[in-house]
Every structure is written in C-alpha cells, then in structure tokens.
TIBAKOL-779746 format. One record per atom (N, C-alpha, C): x, y, z; residue in one letter; atom name. Coordinates in pm, 1 decimal. Layout:
BEGIN
        x        y        z r  a
        X        Y        Z A CA
...
***
This chain:
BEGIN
        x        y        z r  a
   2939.3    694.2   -305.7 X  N
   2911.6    732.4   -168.7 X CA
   2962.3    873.6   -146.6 X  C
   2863.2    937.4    -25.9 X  N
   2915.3   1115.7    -39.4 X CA
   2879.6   1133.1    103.9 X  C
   2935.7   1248.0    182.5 X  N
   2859.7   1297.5    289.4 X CA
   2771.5   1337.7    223.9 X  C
   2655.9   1371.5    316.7 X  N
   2544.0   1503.6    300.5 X CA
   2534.0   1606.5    345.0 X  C
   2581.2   1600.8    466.1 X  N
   2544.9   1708.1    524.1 X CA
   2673.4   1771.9    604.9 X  C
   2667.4   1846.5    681.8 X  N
   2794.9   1910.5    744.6 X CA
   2938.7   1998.6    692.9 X  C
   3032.1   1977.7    761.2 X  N
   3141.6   2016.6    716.5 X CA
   3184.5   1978.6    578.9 X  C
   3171.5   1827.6    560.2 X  N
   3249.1   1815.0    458.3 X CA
   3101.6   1772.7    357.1 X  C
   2996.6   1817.6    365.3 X  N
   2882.9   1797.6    288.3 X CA
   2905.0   1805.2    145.8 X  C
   2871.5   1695.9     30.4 X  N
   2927.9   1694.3   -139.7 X CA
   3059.4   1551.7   -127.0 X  C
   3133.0   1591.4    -46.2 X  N
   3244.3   1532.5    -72.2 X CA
   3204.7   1377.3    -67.5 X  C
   3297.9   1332.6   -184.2 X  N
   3268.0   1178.6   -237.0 X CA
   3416.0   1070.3   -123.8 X  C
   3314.0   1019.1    -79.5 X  N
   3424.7    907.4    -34.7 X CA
   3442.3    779.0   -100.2 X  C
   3590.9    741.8    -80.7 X  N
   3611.4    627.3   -172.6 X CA
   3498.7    462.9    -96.8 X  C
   3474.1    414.7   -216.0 X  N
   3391.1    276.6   -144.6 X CA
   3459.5    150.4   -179.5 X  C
   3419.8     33.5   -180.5 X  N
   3432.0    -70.1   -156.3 X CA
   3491.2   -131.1   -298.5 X  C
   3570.6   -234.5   -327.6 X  N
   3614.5   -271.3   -473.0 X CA
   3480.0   -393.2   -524.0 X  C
   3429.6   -418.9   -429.9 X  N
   3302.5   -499.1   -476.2 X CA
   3194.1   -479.2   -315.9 X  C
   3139.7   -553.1   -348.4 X  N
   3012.6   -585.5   -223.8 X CA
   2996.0   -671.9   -114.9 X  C
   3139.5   -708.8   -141.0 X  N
   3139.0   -875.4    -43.8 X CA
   3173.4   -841.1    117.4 X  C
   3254.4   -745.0    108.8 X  N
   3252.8   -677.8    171.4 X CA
   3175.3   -561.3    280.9 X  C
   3143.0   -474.0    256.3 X  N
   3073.3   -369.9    305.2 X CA
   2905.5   -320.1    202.6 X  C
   2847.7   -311.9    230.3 X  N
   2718.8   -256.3    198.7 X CA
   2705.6    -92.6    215.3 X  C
   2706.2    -27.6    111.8 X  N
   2701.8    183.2     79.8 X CA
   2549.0    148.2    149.9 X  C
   2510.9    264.0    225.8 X  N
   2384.9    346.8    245.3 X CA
   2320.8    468.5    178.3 X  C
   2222.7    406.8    153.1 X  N
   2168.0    565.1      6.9 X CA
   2181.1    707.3     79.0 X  C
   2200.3    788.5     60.9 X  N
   2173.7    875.5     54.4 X CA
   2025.9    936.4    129.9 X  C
   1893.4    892.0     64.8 X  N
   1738.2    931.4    119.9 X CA
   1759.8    863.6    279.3 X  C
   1835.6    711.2    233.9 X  N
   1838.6    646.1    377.7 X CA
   1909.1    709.8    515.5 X  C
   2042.1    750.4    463.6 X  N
   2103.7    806.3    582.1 X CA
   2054.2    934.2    597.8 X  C
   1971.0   1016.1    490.2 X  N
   1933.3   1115.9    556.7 X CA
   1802.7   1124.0    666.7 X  C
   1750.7   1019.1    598.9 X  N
   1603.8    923.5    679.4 X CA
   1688.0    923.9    856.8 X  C
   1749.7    840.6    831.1 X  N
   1808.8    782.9    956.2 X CA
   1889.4    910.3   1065.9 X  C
   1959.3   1034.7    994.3 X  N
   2024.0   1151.3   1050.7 X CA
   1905.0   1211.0   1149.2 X  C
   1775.3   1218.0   1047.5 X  N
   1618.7   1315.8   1113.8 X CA
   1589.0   1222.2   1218.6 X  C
   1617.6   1095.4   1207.2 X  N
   1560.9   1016.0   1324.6 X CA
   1609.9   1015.8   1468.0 X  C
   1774.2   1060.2   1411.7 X  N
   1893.7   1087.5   1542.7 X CA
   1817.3   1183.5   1625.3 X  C
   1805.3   1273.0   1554.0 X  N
   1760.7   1413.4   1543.5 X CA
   1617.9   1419.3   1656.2 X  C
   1529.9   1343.8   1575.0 X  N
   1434.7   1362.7   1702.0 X CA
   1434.0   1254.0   1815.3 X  C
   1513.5   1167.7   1849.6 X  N
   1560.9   1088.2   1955.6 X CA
   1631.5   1195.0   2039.2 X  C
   1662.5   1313.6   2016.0 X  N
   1690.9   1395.0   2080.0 X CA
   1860.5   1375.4   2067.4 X  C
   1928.6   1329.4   1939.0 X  N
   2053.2   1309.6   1928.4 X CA
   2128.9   1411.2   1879.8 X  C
   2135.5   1499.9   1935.1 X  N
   2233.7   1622.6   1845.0 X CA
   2379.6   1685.7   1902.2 X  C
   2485.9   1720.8   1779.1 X  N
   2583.3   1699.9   1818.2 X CA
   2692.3   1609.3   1768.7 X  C
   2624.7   1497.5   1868.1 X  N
   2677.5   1374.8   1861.3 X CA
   2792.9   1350.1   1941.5 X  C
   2869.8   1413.9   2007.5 X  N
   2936.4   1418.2   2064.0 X CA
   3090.0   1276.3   2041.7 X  C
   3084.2   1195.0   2135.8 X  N
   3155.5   1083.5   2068.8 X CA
   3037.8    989.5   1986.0 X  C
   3127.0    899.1   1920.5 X  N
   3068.3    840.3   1786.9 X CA
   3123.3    701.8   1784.4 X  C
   3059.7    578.1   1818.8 X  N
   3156.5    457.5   1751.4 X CA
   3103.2    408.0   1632.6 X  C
   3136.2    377.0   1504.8 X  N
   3107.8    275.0   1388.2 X CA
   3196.3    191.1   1424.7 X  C
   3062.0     69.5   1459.2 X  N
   3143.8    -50.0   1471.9 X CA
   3110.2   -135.4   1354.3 X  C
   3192.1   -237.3   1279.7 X  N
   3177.2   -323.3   1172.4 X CA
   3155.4   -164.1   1089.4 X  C
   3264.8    -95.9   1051.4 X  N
   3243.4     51.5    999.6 X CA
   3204.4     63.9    845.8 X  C
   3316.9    -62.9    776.3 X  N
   3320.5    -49.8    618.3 X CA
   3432.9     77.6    591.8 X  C
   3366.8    105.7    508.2 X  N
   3491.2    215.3    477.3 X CA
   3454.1    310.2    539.7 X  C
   3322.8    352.6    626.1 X  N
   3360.5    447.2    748.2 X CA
   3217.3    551.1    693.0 X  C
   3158.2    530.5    631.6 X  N
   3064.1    666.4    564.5 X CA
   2974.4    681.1    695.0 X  C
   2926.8    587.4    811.7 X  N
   2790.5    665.2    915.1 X CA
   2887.2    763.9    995.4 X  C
   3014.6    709.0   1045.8 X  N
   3079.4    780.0   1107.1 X CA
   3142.0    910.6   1051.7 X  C
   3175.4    880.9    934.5 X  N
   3208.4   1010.0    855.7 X CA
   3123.0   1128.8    829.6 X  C
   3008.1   1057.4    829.1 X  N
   2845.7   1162.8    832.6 X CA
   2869.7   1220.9    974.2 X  C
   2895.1   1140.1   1083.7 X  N
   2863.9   1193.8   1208.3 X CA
   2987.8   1298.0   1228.9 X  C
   3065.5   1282.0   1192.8 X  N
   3206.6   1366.0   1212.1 X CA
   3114.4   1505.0   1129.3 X  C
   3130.0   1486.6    979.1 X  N
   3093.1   1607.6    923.2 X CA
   3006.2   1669.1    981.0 X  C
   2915.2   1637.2   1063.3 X  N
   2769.4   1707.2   1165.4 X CA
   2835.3   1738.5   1271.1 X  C
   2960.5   1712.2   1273.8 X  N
   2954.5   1766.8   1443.7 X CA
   3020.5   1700.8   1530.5 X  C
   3002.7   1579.1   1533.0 X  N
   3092.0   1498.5   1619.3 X CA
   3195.9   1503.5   1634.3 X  C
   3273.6   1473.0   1783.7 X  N
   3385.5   1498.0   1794.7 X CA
   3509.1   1442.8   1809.6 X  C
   3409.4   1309.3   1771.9 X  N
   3531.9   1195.0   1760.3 X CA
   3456.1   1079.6   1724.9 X  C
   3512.5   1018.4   1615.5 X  N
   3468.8    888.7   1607.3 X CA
   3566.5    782.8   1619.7 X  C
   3526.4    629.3   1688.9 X  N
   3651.8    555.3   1677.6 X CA
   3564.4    437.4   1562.1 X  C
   3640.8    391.5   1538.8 X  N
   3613.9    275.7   1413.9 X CA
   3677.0    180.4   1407.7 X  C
   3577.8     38.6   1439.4 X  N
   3592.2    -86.4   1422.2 X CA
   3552.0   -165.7   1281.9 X  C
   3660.2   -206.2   1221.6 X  N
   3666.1   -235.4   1116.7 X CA
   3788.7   -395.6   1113.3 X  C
   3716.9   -510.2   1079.6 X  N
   3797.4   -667.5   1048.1 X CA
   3901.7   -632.2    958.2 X  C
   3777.1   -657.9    840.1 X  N
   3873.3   -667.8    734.0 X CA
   3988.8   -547.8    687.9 X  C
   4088.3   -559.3    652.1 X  N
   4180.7   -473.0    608.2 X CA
   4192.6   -363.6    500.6 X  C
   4153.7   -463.8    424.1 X  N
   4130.1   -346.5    289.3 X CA
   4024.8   -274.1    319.0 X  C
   3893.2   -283.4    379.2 X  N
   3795.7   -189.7    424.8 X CA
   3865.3    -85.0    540.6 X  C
   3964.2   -117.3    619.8 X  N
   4033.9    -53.1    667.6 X CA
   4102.2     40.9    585.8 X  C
   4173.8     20.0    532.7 X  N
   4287.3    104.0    409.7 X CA
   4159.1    193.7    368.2 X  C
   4046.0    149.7    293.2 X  N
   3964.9    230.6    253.7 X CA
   3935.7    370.3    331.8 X  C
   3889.4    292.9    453.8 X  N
   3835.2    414.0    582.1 X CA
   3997.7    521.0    588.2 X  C
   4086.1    486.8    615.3 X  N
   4177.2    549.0    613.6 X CA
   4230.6    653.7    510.9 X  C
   4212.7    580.5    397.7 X  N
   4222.1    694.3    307.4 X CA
   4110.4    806.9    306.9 X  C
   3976.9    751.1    346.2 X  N
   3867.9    876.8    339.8 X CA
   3869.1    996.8    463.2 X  C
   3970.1    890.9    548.4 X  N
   4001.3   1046.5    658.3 X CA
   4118.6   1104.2    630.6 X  C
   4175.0   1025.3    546.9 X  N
   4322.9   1147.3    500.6 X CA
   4245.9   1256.7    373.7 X  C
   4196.1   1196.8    283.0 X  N
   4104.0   1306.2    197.5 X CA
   4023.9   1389.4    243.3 X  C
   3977.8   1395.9    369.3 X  N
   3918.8   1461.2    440.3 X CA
   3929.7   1567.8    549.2 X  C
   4099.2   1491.6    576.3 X  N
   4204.3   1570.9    674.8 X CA
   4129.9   1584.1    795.2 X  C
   4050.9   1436.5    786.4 X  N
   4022.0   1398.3    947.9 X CA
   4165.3   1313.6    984.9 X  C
   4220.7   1433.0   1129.1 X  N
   4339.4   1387.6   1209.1 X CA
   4260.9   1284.1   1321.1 X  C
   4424.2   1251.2   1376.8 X  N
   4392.3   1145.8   1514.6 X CA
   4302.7   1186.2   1623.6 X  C
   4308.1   1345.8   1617.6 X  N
   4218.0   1407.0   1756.0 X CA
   4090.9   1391.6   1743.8 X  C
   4011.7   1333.6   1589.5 X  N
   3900.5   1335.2   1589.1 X CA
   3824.5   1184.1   1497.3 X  C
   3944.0   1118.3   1474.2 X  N
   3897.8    967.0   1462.8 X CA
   4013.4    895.4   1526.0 X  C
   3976.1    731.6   1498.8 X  N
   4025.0    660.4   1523.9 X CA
   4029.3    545.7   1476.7 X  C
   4082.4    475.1   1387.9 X  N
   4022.3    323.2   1340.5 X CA
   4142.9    190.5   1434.2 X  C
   4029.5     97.7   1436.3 X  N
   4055.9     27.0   1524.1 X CA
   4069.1   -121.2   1461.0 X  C
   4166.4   -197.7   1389.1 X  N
   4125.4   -341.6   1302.7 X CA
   4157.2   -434.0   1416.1 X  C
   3993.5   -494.6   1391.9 X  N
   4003.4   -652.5   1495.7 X CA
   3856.4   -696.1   1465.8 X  C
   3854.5   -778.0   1523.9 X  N
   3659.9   -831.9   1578.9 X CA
   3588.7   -776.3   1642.6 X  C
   3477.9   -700.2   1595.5 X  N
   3392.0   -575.5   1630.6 X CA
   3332.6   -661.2   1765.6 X  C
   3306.3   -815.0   1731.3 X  N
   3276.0   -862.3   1857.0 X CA
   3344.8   -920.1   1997.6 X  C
   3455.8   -928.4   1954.6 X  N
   3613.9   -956.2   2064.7 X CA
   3589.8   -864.7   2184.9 X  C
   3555.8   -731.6   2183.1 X  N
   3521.1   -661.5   2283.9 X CA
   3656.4   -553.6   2340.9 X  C
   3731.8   -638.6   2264.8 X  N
   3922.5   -566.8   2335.9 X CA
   3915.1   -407.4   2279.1 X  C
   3854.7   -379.0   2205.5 X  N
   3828.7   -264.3   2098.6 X CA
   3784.5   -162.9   2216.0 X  C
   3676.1   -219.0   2299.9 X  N
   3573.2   -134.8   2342.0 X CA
   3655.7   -105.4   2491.7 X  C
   3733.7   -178.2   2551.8 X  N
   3801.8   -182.4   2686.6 X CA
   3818.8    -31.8   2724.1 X  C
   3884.2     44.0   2632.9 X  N
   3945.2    240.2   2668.9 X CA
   3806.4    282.3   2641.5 X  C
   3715.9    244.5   2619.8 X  N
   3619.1    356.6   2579.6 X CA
   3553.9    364.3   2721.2 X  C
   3516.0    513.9   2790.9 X  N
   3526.1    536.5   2913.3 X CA
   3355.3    554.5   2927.4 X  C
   3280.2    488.4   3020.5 X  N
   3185.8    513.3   3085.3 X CA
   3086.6    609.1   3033.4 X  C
   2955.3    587.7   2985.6 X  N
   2929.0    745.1   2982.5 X CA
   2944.0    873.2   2886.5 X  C
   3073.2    788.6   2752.9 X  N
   3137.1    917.1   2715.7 X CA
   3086.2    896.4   2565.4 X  C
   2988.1    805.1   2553.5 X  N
   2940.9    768.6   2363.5 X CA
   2825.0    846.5   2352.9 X  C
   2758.5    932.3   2256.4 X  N
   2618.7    954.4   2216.2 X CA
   2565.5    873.3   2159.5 X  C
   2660.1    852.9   1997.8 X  N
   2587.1    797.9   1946.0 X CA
   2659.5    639.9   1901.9 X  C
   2641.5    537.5   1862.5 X  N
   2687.9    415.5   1826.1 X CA
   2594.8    355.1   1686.4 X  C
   2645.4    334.2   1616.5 X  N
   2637.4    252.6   1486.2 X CA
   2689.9     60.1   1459.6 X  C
   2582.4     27.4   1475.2 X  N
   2645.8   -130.2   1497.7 X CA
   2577.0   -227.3   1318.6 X  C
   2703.2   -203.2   1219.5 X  N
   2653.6   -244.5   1101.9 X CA
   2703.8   -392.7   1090.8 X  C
   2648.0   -527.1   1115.0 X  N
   2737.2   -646.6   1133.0 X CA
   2717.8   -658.8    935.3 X  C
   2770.6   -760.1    903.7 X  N
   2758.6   -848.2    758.2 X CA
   2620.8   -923.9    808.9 X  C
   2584.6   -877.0    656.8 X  N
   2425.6   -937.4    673.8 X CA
   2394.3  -1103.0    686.7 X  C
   2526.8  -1188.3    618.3 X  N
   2487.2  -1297.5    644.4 X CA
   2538.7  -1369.5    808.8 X  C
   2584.7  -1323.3    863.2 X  N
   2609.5  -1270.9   1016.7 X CA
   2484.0  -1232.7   1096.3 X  C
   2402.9  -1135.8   1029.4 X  N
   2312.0  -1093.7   1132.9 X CA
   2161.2  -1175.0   1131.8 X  C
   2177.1  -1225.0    993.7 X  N
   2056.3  -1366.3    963.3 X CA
   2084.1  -1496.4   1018.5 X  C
   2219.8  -1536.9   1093.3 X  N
   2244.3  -1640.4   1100.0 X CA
   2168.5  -1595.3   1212.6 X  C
   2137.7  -1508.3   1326.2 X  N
   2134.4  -1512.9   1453.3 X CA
   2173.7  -1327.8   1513.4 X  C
   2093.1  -1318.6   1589.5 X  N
   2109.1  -1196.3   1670.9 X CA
   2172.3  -1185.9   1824.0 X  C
   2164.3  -1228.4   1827.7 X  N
   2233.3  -1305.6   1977.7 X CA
   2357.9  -1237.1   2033.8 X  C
   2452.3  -1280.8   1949.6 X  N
   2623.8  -1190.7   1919.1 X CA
   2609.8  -1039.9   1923.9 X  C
   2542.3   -955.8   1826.3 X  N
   2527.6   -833.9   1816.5 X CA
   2417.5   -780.2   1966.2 X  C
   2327.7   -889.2   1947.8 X  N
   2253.8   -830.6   2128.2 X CA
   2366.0   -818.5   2222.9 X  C
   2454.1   -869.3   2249.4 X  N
   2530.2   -916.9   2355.9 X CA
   2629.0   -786.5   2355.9 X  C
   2669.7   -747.8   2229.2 X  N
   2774.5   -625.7   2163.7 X CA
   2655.8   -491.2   2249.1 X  C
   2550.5   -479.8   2190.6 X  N
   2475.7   -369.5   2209.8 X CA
   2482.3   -367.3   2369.5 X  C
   2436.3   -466.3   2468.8 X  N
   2472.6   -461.3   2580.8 X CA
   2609.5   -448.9   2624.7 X  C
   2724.0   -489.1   2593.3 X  N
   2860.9   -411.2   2578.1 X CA
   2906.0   -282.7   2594.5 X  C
   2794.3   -196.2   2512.6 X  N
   2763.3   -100.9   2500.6 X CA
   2720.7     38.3   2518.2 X  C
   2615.0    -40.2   2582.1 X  N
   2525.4     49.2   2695.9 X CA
   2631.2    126.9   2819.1 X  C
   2694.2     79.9   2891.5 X  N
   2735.0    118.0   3002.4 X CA
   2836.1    260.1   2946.8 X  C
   2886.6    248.7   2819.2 X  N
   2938.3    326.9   2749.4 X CA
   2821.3    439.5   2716.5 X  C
   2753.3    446.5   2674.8 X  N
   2656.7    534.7   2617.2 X CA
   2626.3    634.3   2714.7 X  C
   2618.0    781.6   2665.1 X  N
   2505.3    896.6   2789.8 X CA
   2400.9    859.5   2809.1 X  C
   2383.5    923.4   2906.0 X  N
   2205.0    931.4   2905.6 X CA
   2148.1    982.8   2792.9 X  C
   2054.8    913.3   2738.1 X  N
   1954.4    928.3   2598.0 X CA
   2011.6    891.1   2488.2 X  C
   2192.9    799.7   2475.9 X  N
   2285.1    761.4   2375.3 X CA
   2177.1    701.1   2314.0 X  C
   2219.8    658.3   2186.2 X  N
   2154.6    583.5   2066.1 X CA
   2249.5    493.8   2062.6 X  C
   2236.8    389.1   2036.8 X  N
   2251.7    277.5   1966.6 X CA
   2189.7    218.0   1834.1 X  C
   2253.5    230.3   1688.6 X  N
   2168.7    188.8   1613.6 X CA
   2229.3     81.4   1539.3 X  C
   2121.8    -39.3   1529.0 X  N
   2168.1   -155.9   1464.1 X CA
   2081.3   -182.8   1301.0 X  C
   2134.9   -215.7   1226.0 X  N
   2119.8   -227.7   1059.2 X CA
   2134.1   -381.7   1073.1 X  C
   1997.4   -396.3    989.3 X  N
   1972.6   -549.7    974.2 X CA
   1942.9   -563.8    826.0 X  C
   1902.2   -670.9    787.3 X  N
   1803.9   -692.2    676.1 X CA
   1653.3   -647.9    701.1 X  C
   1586.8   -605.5    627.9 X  N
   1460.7   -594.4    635.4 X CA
   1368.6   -739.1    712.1 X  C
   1442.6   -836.7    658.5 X  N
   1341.7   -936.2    715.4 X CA
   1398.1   -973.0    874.0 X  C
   1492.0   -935.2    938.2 X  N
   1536.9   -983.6   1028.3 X CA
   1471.9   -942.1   1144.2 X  C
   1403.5   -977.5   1237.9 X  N
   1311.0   -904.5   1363.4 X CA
   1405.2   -894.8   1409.7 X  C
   1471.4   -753.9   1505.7 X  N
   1509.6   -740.9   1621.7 X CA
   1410.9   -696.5   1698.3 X  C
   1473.6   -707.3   1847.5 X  N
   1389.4   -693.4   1996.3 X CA
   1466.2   -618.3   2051.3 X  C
   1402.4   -556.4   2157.1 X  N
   1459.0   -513.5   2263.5 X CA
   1556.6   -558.8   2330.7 X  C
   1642.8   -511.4   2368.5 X  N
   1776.3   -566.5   2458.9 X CA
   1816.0   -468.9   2618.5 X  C
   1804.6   -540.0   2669.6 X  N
   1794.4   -508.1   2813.7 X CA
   1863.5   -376.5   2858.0 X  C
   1796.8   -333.5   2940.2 X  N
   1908.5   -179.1   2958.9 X CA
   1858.1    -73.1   2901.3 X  C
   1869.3   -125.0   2794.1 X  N
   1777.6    -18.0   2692.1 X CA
   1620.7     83.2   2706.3 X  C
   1600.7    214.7   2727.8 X  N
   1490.4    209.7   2769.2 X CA
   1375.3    255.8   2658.6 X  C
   1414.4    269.3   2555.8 X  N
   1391.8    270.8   2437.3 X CA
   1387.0    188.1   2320.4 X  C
   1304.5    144.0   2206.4 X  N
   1355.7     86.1   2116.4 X CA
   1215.9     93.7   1982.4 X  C
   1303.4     39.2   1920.2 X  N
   1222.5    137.3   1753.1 X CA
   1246.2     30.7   1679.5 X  C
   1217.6      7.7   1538.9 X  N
   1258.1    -26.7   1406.0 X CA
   1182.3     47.9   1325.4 X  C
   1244.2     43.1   1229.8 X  N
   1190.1    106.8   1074.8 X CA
   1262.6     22.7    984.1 X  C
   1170.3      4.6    871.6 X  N
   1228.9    -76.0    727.8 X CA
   1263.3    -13.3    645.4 X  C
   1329.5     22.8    628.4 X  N
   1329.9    109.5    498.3 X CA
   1393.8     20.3    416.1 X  C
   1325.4     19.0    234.6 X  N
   1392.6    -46.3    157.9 X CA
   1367.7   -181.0    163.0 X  C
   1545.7   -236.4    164.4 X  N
   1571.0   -383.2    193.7 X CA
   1661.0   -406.1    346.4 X  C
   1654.8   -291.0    432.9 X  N
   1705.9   -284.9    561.7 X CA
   1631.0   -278.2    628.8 X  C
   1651.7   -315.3    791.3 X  N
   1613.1   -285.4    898.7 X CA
   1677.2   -175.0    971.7 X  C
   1645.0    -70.9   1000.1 X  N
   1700.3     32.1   1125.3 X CA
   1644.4     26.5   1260.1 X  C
   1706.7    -11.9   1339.4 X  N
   1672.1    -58.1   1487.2 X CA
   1736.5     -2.4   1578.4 X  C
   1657.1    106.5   1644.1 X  N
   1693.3    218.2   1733.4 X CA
   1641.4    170.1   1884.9 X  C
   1812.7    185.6   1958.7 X  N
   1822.5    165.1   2104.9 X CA
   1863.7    237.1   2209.6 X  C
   1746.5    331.6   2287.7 X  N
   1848.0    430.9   2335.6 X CA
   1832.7    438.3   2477.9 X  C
   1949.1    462.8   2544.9 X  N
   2006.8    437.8   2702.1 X CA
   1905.3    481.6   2750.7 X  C
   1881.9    500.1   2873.1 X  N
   1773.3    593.0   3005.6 X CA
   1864.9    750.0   2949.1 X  C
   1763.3    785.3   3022.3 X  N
   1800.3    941.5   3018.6 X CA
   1883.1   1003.5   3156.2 X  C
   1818.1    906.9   3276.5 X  N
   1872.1    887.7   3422.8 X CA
   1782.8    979.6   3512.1 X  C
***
C-alpha cells in the first residue's frame, strides 16, 4: 500500500499482518475513486472522517491532497497500532489527524464532530458485515449527514454484489463497481 498523490505521494504505508482484518485498495481504484471526488465537486477536502479506517490509507490519501484533518474510526486494535504508526512515519501530528478506537457504529465517536464541518467521509464496514445487511451502515450514513457541508460526500465500499440505495437526506447518489467492490457515492444538498 502507498499514497499517490499529494504531499506524501510514493510513500509506502505499513498494511495489515493478514486480511481478516482490513481490505488494501488498488491503487487504479483509489485513483478511480480520488477523479470521482473530484468531479462531485470535492476538492480540498477540508475535514475528512475514515470510519471502519483499517490502517488508515483513504484518509491518509485525503490528508496527503490536502485535507486538513482527518479523524479515524478504527475497532480493532492492532489495525489501530497500524494507522498510528503510518502517521508517525509520516509525521502526521494531532493538529491534523485523529484516531479514534471503538464501534464505528456506537455513534459516541461522532458526538464532537461539529455540524457542517465534514467534506468528505469514507464509510469502509467488513464485508461480511455489509452482506449480512445494510441497514446499520444506512443508519451511520444518516448519522452523518447533519455533519457534512453542503455538497459533502459520503462514500460507502461494499462488495460488488451488494445493492445499495439511496438514504434519505441525501440529495445525490451514485454507484460504480469497480472490480470486486462497490463504490457508493452520497452527497449532502448543496443548500
């Protein structure tokens, strides 16, 4: 796993000790997915959440582009330790991340995040999580929203076979397959 692009563009971040865990994004994909930010009219990025982060690489992309803060929700621990070490190798400080260990769906995570103040959001659940049912992560994305700017993104990663829908609030919404994923783009009113 590497950024691509930005500040810290080349640089290799550490990944996962197996797969059971977290799922890497290619490279063609996240750059697929960056152009898509891009013409959703997402640039910047301003604040950033990876939620269910892994060791942190969408948010780390979004930092290296620009963003000016990402916070990061991350369960498991050792995927934590991971993310952590890739912002100390990176000499991303506290002023411009944040990792957060708990239940991306508990909601206690999201309580300080202020009105208004997210661009962009990344919602990566465990795939056998997001096949059991969409429901949980709809409910998160609406969580969400009230957080987001006008024209924020919300993007949710599925399996390829998994249909998502629209979720309320939202005045926007997309999918693309790429691969063996789903990318499912949700973005606020503009106002």
């Amino acid at each position: 796993m590497r950024i691509i692009a930005g500040t810290h563009r080349g640089r290799t971040l550490l990944g996962p000790e197996g797969d059971e865990v977290t799922r890497p994004i290619t490279d063609r994909v996240k750059e697929n997915l960056f152009n898509r930010l891009q013409s959703l009219g997402v640039i910047g990025y301003g604040r950033v959440l990876d939620v269910f982060a892994g060791t942190g690489s969408m948010g780390l992309e979004a930092v290296s582009r620009g963003a000016v803060h990402c916070t990061f929700v991350e369960r498991d621990r050792s995927a934590a330790d991971v993310l952590q070490q890739n912002l100390d190798t990176l000499g991303i400080g506290t002023e411009a991340a944040d990792v957060r260990t708990g239940d991306a769906l508990g909601g206690v995570w999201l309580l300080p995040v202020q009105d208004a103040s997210v661009t962009l959001a990344f919602v990566d659940p465990p795939y056998p999580q997001a096949v059991a049912g969409l429901e949980p992560f709809e409910q998160l994305l609406s969580d969400i929203l009230p957080r987001l700017e006008p024209g924020g993104v919300t993007l949710l990663r599925t399996p390829a076979d998994v249909k998502a829908r629209p979720v309320a609030g939202y005045e926007e919404f997309a999918s693309v397959i790429d691969g063996t994923m789903g990318l499912h783009f949700y973005q606020a009113p503009m106002d």
